[in-house]
LOROSE-378859 format. One record per residue (C-alpha): residue number from 0; residue in one letter; x, y, z. Coordinates in Angstrom, 3 decimals. Example, Ala and Ser with C-alpha at 12.3 -4.5 7.8 and 13.67 -1.06 7.14 Angstrom:
% LOROSE-378859
k->0	r->a	c1->12.300	c2->-4.500	c3->7.800;
k->1	r->s	c1->13.670	c2->-1.060	c3->7.140;
END
This chain:
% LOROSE-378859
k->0	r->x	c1->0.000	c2->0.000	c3->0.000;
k->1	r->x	c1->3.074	c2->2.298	c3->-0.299;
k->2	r->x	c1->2.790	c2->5.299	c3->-2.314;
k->3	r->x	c1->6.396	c2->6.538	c3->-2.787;
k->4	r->x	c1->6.698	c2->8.452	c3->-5.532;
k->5	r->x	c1->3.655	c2->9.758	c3->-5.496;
k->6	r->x	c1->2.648	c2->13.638	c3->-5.159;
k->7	r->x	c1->-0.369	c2->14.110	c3->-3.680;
k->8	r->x	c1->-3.146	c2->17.426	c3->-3.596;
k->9	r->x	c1->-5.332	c2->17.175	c3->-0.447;
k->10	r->x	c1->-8.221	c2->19.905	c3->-0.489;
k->11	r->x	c1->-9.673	c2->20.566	c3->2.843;
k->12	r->x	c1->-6.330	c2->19.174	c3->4.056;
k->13	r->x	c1->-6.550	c2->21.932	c3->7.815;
k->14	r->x	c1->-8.576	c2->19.790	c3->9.671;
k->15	r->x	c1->-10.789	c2->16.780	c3->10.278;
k->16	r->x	c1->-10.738	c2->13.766	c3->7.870;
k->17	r->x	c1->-8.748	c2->15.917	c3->5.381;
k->18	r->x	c1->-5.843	c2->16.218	c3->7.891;
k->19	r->x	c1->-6.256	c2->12.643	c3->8.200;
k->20	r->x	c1->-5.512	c2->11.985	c3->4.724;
k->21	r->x	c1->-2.123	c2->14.152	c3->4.478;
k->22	r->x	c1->-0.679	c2->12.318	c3->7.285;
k->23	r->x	c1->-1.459	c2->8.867	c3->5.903;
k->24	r->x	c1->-0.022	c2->9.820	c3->2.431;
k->25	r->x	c1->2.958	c2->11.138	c3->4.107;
k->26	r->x	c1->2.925	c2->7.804	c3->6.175;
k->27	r->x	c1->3.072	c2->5.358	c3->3.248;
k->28	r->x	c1->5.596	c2->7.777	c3->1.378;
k->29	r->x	c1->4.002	c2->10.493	c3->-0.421;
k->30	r->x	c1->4.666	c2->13.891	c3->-1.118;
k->31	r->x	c1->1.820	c2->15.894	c3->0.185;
k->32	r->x	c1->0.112	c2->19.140	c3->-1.035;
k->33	r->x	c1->-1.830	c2->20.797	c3->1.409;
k->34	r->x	c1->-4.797	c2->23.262	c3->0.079;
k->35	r->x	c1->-7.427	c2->25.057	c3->2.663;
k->36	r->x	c1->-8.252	c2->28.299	c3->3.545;
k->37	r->x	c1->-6.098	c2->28.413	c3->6.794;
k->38	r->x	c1->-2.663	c2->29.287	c3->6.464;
k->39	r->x	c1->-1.664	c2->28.570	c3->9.842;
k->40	r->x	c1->-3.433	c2->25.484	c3->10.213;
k->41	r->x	c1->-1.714	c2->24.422	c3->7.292;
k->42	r->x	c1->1.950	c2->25.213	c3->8.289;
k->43	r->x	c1->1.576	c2->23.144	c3->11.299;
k->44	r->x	c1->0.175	c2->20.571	c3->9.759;
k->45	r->x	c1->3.327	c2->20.142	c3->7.677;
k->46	r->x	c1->5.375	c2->21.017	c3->10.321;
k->47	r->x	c1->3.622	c2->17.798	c3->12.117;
k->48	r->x	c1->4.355	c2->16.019	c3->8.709;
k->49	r->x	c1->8.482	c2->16.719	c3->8.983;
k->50	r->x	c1->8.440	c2->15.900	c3->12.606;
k->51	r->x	c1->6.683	c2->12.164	c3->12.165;
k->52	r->x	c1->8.267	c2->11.222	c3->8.363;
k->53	r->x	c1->11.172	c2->13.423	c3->7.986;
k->54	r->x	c1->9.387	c2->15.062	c3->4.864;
k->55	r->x	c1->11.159	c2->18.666	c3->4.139;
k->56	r->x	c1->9.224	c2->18.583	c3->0.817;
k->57	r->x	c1->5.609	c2->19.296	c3->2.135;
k->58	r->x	c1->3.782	c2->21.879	c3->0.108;
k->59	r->x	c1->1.208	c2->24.524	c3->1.508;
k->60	r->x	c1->-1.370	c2->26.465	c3->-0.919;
k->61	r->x	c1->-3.624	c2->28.768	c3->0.651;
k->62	r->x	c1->-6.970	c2->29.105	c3->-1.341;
k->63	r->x	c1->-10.523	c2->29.515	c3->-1.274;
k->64	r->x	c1->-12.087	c2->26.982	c3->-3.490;
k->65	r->x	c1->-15.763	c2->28.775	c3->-2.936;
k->66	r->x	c1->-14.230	c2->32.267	c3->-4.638;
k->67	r->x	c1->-15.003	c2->33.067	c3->-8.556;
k->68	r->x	c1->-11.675	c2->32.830	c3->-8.909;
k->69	r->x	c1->-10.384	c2->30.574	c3->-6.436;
k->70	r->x	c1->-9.874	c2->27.999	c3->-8.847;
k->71	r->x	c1->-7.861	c2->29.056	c3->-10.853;
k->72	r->x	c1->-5.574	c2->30.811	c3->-8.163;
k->73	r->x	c1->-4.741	c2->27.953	c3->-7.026;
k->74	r->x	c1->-4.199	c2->26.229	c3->-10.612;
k->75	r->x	c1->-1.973	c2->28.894	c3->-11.082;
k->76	r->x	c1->0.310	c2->28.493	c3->-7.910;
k->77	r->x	c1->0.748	c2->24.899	c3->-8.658;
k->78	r->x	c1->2.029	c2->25.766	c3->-12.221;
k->79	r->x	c1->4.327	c2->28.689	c3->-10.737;
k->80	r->x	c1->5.797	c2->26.399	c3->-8.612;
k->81	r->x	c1->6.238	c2->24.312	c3->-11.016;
k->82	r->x	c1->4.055	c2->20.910	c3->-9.152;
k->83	r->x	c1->3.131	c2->17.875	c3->-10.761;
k->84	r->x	c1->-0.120	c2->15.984	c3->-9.286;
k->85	r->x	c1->-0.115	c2->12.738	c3->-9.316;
k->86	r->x	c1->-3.255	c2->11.925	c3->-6.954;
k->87	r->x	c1->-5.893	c2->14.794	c3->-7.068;
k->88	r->x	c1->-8.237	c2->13.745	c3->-3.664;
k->89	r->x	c1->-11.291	c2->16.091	c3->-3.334;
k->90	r->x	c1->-11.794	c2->15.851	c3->0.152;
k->91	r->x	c1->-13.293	c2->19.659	c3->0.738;
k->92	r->x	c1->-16.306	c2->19.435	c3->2.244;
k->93	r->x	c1->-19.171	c2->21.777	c3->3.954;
k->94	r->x	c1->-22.863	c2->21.243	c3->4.430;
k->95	r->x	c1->-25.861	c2->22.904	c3->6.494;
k->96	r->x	c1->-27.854	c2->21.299	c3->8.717;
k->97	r->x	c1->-31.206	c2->21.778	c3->9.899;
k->98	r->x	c1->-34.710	c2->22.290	c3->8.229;
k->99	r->x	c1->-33.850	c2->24.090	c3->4.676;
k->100	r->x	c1->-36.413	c2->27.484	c3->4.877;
k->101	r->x	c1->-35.149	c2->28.597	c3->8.180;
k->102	r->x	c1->-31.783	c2->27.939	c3->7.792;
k->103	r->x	c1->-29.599	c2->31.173	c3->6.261;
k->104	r->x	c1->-29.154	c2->30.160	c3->2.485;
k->105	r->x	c1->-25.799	c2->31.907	c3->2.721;
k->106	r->x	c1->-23.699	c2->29.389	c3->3.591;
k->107	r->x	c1->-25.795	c2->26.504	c3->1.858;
k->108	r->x	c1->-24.939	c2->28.133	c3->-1.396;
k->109	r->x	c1->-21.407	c2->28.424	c3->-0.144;
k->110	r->x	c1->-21.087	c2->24.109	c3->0.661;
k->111	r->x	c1->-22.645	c2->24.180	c3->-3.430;
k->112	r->x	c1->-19.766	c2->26.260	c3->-4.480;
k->113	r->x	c1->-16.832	c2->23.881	c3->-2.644;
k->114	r->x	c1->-18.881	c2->20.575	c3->-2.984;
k->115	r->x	c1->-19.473	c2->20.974	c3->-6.467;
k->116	r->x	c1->-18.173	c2->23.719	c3->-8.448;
k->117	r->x	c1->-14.308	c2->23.323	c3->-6.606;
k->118	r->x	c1->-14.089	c2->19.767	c3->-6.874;
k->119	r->x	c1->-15.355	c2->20.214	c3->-10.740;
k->120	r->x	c1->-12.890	c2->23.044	c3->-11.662;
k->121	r->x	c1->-9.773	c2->21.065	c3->-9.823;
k->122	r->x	c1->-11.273	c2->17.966	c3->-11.768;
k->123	r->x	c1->-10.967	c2->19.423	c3->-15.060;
k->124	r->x	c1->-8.054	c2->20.462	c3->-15.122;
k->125	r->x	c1->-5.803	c2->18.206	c3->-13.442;
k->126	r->x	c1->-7.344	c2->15.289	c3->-14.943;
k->127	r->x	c1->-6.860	c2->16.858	c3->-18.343;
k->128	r->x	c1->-3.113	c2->16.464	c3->-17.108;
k->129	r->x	c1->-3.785	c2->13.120	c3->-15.690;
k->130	r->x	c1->-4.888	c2->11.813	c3->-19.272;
k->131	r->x	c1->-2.027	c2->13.524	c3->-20.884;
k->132	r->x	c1->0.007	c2->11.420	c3->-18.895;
k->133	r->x	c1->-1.863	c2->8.303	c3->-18.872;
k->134	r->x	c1->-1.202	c2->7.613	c3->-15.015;
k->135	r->x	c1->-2.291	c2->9.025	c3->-11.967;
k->136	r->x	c1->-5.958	c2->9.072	c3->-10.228;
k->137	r->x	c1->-8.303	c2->11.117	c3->-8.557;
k->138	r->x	c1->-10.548	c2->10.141	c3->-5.129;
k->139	r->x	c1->-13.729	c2->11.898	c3->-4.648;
k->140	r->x	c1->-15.018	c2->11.661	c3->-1.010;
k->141	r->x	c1->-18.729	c2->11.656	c3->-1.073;
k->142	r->x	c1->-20.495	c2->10.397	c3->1.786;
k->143	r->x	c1->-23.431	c2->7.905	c3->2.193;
k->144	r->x	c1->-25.577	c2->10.444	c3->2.579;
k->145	r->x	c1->-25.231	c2->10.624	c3->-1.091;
k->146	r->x	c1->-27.144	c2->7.580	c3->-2.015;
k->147	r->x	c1->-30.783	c2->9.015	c3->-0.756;
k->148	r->x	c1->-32.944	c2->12.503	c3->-0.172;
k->149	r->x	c1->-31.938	c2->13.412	c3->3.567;
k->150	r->x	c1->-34.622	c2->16.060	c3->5.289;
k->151	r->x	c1->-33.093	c2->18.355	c3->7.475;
k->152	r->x	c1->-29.730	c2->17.835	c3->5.267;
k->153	r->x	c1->-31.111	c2->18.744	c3->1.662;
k->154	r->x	c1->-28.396	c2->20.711	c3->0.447;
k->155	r->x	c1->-25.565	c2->18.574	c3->1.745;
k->156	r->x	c1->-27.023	c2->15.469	c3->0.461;
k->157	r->x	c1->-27.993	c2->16.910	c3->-2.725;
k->158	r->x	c1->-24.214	c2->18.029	c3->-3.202;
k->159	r->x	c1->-23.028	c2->14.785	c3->-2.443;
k->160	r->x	c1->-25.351	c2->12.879	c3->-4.953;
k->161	r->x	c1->-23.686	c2->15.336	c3->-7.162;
k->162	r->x	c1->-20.159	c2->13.977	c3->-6.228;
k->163	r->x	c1->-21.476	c2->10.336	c3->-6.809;
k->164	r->x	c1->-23.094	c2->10.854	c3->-10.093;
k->165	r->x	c1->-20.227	c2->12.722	c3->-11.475;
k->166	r->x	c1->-17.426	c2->10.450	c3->-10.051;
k->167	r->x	c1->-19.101	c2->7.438	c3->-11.592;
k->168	r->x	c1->-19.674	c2->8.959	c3->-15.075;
k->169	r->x	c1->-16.280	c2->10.330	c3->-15.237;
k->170	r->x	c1->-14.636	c2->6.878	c3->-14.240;
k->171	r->x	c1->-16.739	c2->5.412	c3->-17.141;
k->172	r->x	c1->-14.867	c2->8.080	c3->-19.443;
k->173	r->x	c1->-11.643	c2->7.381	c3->-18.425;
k->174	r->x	c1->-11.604	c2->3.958	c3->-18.393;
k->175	r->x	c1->-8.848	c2->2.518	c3->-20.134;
k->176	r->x	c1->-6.677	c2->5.892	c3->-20.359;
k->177	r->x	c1->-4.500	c2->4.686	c3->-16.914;
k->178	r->x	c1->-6.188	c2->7.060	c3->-15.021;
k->179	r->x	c1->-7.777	c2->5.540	c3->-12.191;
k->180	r->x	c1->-10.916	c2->7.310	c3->-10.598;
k->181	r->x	c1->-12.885	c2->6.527	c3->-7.487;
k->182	r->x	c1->-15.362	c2->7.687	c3->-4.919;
k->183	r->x	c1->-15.318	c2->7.407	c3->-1.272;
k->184	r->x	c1->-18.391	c2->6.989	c3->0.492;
k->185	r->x	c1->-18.109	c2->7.424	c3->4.253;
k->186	r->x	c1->-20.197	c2->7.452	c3->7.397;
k->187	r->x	c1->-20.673	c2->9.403	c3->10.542;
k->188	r->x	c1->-16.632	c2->10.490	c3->10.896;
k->189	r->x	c1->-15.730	c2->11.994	c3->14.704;
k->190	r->x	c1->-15.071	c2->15.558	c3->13.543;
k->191	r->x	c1->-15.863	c2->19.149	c3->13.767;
k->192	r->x	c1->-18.403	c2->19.418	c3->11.098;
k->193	r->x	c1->-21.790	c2->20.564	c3->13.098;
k->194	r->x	c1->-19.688	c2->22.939	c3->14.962;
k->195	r->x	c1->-21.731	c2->26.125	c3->15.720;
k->196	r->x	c1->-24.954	c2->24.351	c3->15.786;
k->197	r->x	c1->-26.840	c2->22.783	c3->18.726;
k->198	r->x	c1->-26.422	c2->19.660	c3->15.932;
k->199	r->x	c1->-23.908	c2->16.447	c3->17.723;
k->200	r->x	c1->-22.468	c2->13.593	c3->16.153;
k->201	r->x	c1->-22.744	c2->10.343	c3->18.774;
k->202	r->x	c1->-19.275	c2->9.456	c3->18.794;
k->203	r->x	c1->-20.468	c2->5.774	c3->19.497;
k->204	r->x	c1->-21.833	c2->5.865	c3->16.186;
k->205	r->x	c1->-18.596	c2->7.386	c3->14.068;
k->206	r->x	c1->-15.750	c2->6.585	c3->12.511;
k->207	r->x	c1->-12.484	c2->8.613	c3->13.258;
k->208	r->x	c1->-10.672	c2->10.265	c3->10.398;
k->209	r->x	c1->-7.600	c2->8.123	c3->10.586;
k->210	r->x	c1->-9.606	c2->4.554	c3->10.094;
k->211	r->x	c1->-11.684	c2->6.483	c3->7.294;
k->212	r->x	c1->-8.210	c2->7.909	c3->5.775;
k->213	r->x	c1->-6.147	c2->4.358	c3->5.622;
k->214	r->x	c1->-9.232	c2->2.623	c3->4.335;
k->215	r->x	c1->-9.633	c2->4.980	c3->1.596;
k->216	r->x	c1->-6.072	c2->4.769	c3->0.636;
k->217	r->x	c1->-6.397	c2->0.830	c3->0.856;
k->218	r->x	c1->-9.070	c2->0.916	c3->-1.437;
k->219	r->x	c1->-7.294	c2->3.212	c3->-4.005;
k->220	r->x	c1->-4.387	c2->1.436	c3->-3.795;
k->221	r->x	c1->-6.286	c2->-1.926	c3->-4.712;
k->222	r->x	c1->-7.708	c2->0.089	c3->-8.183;
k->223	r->x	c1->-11.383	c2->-0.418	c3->-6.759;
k->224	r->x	c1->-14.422	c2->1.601	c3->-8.314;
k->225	r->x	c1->-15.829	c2->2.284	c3->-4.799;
k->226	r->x	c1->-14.902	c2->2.554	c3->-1.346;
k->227	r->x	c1->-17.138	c2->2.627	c3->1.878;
k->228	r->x	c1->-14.169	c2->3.369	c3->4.510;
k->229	r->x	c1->-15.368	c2->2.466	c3->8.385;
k->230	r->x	c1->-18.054	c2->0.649	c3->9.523;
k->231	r->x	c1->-19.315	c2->-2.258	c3->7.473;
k->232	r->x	c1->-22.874	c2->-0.962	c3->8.213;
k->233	r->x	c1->-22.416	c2->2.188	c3->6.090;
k->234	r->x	c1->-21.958	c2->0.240	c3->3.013;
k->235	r->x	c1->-25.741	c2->-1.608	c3->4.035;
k->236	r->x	c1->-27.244	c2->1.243	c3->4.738;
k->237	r->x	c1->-26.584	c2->2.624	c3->0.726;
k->238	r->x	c1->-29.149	c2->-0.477	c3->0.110;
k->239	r->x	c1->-32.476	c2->0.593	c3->1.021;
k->240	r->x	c1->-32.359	c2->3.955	c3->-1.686;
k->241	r->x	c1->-31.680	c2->1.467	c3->-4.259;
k->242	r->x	c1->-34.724	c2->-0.989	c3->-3.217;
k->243	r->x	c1->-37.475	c2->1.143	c3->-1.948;
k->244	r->x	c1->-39.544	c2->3.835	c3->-3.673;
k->245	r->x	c1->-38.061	c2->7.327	c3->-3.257;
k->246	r->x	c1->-40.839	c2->8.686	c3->-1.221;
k->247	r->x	c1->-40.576	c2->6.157	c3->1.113;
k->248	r->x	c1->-36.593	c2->6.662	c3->1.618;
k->249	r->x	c1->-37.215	c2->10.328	c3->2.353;
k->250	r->x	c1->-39.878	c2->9.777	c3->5.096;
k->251	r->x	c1->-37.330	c2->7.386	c3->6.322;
k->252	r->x	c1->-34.778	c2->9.443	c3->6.514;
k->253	r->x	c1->-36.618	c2->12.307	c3->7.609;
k->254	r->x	c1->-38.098	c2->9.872	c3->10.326;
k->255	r->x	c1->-34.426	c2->9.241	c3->11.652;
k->256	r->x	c1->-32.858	c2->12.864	c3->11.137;
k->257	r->x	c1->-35.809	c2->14.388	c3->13.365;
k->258	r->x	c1->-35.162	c2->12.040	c3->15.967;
k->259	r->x	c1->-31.929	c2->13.405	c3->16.137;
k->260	r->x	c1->-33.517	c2->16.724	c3->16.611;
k->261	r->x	c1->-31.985	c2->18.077	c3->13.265;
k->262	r->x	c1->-35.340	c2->19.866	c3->12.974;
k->263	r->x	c1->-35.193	c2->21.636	c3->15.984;
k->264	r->x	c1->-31.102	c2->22.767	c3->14.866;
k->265	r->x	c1->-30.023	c2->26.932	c3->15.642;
k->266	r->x	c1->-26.831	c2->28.224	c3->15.580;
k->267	r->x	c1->-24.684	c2->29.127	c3->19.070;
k->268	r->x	c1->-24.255	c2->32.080	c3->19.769;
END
């Protein structure tokens, strides 16, 4: 599962599962490029990287993925600096929580922007390089949440249906040119992400970043279509979408989500 030799781009790398993946790539041997919004968040993170692996050769890009032309910044530093990718992994991730009307639209537009439209732009035109090449691969981390209508999550599901749609089309289309693609389809993970919200994640119930992060990277590694990192219930729970009618799937899942009190969700103050 080594992947010397290999230069990575990890969006989304400051924190949470994102943070997982850059150490684990740096673990089995990559070289690591770390992109988020944080600077400083970033510089220790690589800082962390030389103290654990002896890597002097850690690279930090600080961009905004959700900016009209945040994209292509950060296209453009990579070619300045003259960096090859090798593995794109579109780990960048935001969603809102909480019943859709009376939540602020603001920042559900925002998790559309980095959900979709970053992991696109990045996606077209590093893979164009990819191809060139005829090597390399890209990871998409979706979610399970992907796989059916979730009240009280619309956006953020809706984004990551996106992700799975697109990721499986686009592996179809480059099948055959040596560029590998796949889509990672998580659970529950123990991070920050309902921080600033009366919203909880039962940590009984999650994954933590690092399991999620070497499974993912096992599953690459083994050139599969699909990977469902963590708990072997995640992958079950993909099942009932594809079995039972849609209308059914959303009560369900509406049924669960307000049991967790997602409809009742306000931000801290």
């Amino acid at each position: 599962m080594s992947y010397r030799g290999v230069t990575a781009l990890v969006t989304g790398a400051s924190k949470g599962l994102g943070r997982a993946y850059a150490l684990e790539l740096a673990r089995r041997g990559a070289r690591v490029i770390l992109l988020a919004r944080s600077d400083g968040d970033l510089r220790e993170l690589a800082a962390q990287i030389h103290e654990r692996h002896g890597r002097t050769d850690t690279e930090v890009i600080t961009g905004d993925l959700t900016a009209p032309d945040g994209p292509e910044r950060i296209l453009e530093e990579l070619r300045d600096r003259g960096l090859t990718v090798d593995l794109l992994l579109n780990n960048a991730g935001a969603g809102s929580v909480g019943p859709f009307l009376t939540r602020p639209i603001e920042p559900q537009l925002s998790s559309v922007a980095l959900n979709v439209g970053g992991l696109m732009a990045l996606t077209h035109a590093i893979g164009g390089e990819l191809v060139a090449r005829g090597s390399g691969g890209i990871i998409n981390v979706s979610s399970i949440a992907a796989f059916q209508p979730m009240p009280y999550q619309a956006s953020y599901a809706a984004t990551k249906a996106f992700v799975l749609s697109f990721t499986e089309a686009l592996a179809e289309e480059l099948r055959g040119t040596g560029v590998h693609v796949m889509a990672a389809h998580p659970g529950a993970i123990a991070t920050g992400f309902f921080d600033g919200t009366t919203a909880t994640i039962n940590p009984r119930a999650a994954d933590t970043p690092a399991n999620v992060a070497a499974r993912t990277l096992n599953d690459y590694a083994r050139r599969r279509a699909v990977s469902y990192p963590g708990r072997a219930v995640n992958r079950a729970l993909t099942w009932p979408a594809r079995l039972l009618p849609r209308t059914a799937v959303a009560r369900i899942t509406g049924g669960f989500n307000r049991s967790q009190r997602l409809h009742e969700v306000v931000d801290l103050t």
